[in-house]
C-alpha positions as a Python dict, from the first residue, in 0.01 Angstrom:
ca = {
    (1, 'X'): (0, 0, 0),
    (2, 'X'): (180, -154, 276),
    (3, 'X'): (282, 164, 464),
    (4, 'X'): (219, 165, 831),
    (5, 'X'): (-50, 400, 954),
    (6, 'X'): (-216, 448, 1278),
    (7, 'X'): (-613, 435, 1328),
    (8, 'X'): (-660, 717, 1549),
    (9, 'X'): (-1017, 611, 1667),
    (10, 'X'): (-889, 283, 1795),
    (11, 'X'): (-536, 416, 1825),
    (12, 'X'): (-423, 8, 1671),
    (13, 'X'): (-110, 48, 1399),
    (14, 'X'): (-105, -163, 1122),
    (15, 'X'): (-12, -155, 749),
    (16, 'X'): (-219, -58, 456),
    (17, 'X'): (-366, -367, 240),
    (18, 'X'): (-648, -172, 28),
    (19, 'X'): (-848, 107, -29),
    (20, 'X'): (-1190, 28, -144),
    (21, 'X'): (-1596, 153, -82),
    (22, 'X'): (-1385, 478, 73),
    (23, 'X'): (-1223, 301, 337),
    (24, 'X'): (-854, 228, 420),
    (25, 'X'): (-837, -142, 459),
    (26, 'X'): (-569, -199, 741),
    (27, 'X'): (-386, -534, 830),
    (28, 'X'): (-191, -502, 1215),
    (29, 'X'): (195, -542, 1187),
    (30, 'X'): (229, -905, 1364),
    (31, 'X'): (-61, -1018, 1125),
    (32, 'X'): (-386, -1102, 1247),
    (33, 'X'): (-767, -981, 1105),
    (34, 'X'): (-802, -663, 886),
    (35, 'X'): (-1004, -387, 998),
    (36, 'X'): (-1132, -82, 784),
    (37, 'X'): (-1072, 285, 879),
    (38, 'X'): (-1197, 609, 700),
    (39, 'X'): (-950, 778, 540),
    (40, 'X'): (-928, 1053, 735),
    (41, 'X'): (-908, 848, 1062),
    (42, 'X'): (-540, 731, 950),
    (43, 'X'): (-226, 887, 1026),
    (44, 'X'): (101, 778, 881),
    (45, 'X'): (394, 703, 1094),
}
């Protein structure tokens, strides 16, 4: 939780807030609305 990954289908960074239903629930670093990614979609940086 709270590491910073990048979604490399929509290529957006942002930090990890959850995983749940077999997604990675991602928030982006300045704040804003959480997205979901599959796991292996996310890359840490």
């Amino acid at each position: 939780m709270g590491a910073l990954v990048r979604d490399t289908v929509t290529q957006r960074t942002g930090r990890v807030m959850a995983h749940q239903s077999g997604r990675v629930w991602l928030r982006p670093e300045g704040g804003g609305r959480e997205w979901a990614a599959l796991p292996e979609d996310v890359e840490a940086l």
